[in-house]
N, C-alpha and C positions, 0 to 999 in steps of 0.2 A: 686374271679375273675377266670375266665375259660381260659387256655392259650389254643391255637390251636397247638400243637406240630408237625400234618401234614405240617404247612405253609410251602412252601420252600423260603427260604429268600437267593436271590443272593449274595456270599460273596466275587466274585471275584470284582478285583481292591478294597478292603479295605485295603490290606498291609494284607492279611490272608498269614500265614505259609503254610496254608493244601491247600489254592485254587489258591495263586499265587506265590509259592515259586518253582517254577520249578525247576531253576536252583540250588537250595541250595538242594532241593529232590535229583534230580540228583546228586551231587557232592557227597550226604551221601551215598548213592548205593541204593538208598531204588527201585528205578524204572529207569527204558531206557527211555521210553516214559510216556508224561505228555504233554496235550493241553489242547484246550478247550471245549473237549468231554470226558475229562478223569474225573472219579467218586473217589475220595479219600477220602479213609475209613483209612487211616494208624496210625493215630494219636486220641490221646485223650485230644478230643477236639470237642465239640459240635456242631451241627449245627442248635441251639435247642435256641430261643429268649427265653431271661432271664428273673427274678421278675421282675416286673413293679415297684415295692419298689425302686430296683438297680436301673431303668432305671429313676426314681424323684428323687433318690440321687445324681445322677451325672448330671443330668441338674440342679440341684441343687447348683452343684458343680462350673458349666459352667460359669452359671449368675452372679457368684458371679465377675466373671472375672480377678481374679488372681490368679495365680497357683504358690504360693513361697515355701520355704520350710515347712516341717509340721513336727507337735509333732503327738505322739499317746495319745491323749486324755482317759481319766480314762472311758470312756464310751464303748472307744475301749477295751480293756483289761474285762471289765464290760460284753460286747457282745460275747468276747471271754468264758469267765468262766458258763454266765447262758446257751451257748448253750452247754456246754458241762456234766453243772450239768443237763441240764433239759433232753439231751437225754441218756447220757450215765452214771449219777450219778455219776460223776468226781468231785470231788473239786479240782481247780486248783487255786493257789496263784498268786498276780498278779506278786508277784517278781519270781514263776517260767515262765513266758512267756518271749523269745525273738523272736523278728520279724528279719525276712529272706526274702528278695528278691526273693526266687524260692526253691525250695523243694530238686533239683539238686546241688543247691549251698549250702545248708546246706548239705549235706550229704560231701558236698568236705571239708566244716569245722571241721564237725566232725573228719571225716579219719585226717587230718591233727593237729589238737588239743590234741586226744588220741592215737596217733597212731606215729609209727616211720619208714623210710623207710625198707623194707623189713621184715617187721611185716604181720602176716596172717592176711585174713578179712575172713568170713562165708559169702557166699550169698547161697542162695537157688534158682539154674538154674532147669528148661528154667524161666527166670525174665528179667525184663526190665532192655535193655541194658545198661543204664549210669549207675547200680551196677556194672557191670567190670569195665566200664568208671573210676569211681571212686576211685575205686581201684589200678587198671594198671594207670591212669594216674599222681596217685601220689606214685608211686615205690611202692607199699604195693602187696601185693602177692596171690591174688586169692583163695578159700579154698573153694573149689566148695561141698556143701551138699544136692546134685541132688534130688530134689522132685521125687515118684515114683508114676508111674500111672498105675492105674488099667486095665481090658477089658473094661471097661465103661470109662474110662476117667478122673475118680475120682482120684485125687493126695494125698499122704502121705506123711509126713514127716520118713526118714529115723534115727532115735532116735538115736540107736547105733552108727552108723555112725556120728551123729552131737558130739554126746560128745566125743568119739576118737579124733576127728577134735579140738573140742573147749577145751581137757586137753593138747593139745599141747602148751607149752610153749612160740610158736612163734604166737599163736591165741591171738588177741587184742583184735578183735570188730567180732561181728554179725550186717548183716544188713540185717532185719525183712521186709517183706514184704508183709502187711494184712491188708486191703482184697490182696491177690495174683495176681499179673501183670506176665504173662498171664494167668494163668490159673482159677484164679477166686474164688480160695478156700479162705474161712474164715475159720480160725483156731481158733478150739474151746477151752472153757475156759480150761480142760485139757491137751492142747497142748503147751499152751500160758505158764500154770504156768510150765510145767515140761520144754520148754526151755529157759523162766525167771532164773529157779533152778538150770539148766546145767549151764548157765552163768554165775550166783551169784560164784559157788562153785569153776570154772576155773579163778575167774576174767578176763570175757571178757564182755565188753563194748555191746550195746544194741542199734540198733539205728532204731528204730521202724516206717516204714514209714507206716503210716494207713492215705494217705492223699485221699484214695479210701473209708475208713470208712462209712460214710451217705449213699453211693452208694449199696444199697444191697436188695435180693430180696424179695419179699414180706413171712413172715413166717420163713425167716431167722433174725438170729441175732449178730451184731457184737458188740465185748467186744474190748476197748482199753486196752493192756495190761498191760500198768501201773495200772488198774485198779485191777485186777485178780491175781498180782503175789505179793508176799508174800514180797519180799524185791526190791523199785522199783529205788532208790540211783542209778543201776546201767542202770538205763531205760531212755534215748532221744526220745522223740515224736514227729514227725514229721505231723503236720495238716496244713491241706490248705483251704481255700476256694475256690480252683482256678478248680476242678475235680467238684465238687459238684453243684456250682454256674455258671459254665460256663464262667470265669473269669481270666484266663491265662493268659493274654494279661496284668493284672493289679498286678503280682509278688507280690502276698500276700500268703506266708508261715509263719506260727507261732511253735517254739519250745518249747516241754515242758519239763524242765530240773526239776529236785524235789531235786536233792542234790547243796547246794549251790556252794562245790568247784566245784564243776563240771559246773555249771553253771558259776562262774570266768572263767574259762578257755576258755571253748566254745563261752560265750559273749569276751572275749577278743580278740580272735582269727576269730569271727566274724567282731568286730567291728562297731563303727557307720554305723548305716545304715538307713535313712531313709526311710520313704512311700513318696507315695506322696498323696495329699492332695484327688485326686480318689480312691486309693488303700484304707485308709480308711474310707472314705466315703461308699464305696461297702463291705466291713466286716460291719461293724453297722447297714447296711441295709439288707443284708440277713441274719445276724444271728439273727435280730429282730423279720425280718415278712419277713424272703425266708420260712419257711417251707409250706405253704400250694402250694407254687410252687411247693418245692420238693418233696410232696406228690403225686401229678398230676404228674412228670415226673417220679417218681420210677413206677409210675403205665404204661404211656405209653412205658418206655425203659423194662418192664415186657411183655408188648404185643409185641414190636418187638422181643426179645428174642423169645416167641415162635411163631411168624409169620417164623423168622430166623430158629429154628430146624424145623418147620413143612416144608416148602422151600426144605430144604436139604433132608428129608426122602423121599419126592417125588417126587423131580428132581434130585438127587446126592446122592443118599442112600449107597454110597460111602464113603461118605464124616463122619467120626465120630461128634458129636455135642452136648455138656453137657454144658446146662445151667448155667454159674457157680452161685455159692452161692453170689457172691459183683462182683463190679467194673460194666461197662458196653461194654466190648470188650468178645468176645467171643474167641475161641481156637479152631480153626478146625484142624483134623485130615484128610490128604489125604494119608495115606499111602496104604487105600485102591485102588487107582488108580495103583499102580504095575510101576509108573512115575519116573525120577530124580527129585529131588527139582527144579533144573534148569528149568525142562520141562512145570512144574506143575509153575513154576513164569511166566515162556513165556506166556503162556496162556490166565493166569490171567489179568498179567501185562503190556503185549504187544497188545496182541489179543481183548481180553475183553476190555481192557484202564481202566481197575477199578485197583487203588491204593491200597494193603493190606501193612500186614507186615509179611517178611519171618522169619518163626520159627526161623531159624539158626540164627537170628540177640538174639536171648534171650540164646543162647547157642547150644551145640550141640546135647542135648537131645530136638528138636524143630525142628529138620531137616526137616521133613517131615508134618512140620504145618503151617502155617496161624494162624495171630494173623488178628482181624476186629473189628473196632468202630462200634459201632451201634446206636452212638448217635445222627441221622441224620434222618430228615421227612421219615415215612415209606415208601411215594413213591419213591423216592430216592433208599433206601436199596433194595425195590424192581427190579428198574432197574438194579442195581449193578446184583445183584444176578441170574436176568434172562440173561444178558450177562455173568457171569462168566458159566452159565449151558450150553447155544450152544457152548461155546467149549470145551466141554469133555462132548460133546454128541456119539463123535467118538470112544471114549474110554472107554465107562460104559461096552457095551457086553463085551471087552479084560481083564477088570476086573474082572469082573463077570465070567469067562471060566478061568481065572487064579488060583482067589480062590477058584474054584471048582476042580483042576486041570484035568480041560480040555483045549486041545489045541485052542488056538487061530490063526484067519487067519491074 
């Protein structure tokens, strides 16, 4: 089947977070102004209709006409292991699988399960903000191991720095994040076993969110690290269908625990938790027959990617813009404009009415960036993008005369 990923499909009045959540947008700080000409890029979160598989398993679901409680059926569990052996040569047991409600909620499980109040955590800033959330909001203590980015935009891991950080005593957990929110890096199988190795050697706990994994671009490769690292007892995985599938809305996260006690504790401290009878109904059916979808959409979220940097080199060549390797948000760089962060949101935010996400929200090495979904009909991103260019049309020559340093008027 051929899906049209141009279609623009109206999402306002569904009960959408991104189209009609005004007032909850506003209350987080993410924007001033939000109507009904405002374009939200801020979130990840599709605007992209799903397999047709998903959409006859859940009318499927419908007819049946009762929605009581539900088990995870052995088919579930079944769906889970062959997508995982047939793309990633994973064998997963079924007794390591437990199901989670949201990807955000497990990671509160975890910090809370292995972890004790004023215990360090690793995260790797600029990253997606509920890693501090997680953190700070259950007394545990930040242990910030700042990714380092090149002239081109290319991020590293600072090595030294992370094992300093993780033979400290008060270091618990690492929390992994790969493919990379924002910045888009897959870390490769060298990087993955030598900070597995840091880990193993400090006993700090691992908790590996790759629920961006499927998401990646054409000629690249992503490895789950439980896969590549040499001792994986100390490794939590965290996969979704909800990023991949377009499925958010339906709170299907699954964890992969490989050490049993570890697995007591974390299913303890999780506790009963049901699906409901959609959530899996929608696992069974994409992990059956969603891939030839998600073939067709890595290929169109590959053409807007460089519809997106081509956009910016010839209206905004200001603006930095690197492809990343996974995920489908990109990371612009305006630190070319010579602007406050402030100025550079007004603009955007106000002016424009297009919805991003301000660096500083991923930490403070982000100050001066934009995080943007791109996972939305390319007309659309085009409009987005052609209003964010008229305003800071005023300001390319004052750039352009700065970095040259020549005066501007």
């Amino acid at each position: 089947m051929k899906y049209n990923f141009d279609e623009i499909v109206n999402r306002r009045g569904t009960y959408s977070l991104k189209w009609d959540g005004a007032d909850m947008i506003k209350a987080f700080g993410i924007t001033e102004r939000f109507d009904e000409e405002t374009i939200p890029l801020f979130t990840a979160d599709m605007d992209l209709p799903v397999p047709q598989p998903l959409v006859d398993a859940l009318h499927k679901t419908v007819d049946h006409r009762i929605f009581g409680y539900s088990v995870f059926p052995e088919e579930y569990y079944q769906a889970i292991q062959n997508w995982f052996k047939r793309r990633y040569d994973w064998e997963i047991k079924k007794e390591q699988i437990v199901y989670s409600p949201g990807t955000v909620h497990a990671l509160n499980v975890a910090v809370k399960a292995f972890t004790q109040p004023g215990d360090g955590i690793i995260i790797q800033r600029p990253v997606y903000p509920p890693f501090t959330g997680v953190v700070e909001g259950n007394g545990r203590i930040v242990v910030n191991n700042a990714l380092k980015a090149d002239d081109t935009g290319y991020y590293s891991i600072d090595f030294e720095d992370f094992e300093e950080k993780a033979k400290d005593g008060h270091t618990k957990m690492f929390i992994l994040c790969n493919p990379h929110n924002p910045t888009g890096r897959i870390f490769k199988e060298n990087e993955l076993k030598r900070l597995a190795d840091i880990c193993y050697r400090h006993d700090v706990l691992i908790v590996a969110d790759e629920i961006h994994g499927d998401l990646i671009r054409k000629g690249q490769t992503f490895l789950p690290m439980a896969t590549v690292a040499e001792q994986t007892g100390h490794i939590l995985t965290l996969t979704a269908i909800n990023k991949t599938f377009n499925t958010a809305g339906l709170h299907c996260t699954n964890v992969i625990v490989t050490d049993p006690d570890r697995m007591a504790v974390f299913a303890t401290e999780m506790g009963m938790q049901l699906g409901s009878p959609f959530t899996i109904a929608a696992l069974i059916a994409v992990y059956n027959e969603g891939e030839e979808w998600l073939e067709q959409l890595l290929e169109y979220i590959d053409g807007t990617m460089d519809f997106v940097k081509t956009f910016f080199e010839e209206h905004m060549p200001e603006v930095k813009v690197r492809i990343p390797e996974g995920t489908y948000v990109l990371w612009l760089d305006f630190s070319g404009y010579n602007l406050s962060p402030e100025e550079i949101h007004d603009r955007i935010y106000n002016k424009a009415n297009v919805v991003l996400e301000d660096g500083s929200m991923f930490g403070e090495e982000g100050e001066q960036y934009q995080r943007i979904c791109i996972p939305s009909p390319r007309p659309l991103i085009k409009e987005a993008l052609e209003r964010i260019a008229r305003e800071f049309e005023d300001v390319s020559g004052k750039a352009k005369g700065k970095a040259n340093g020549n005066p501007t008027n």
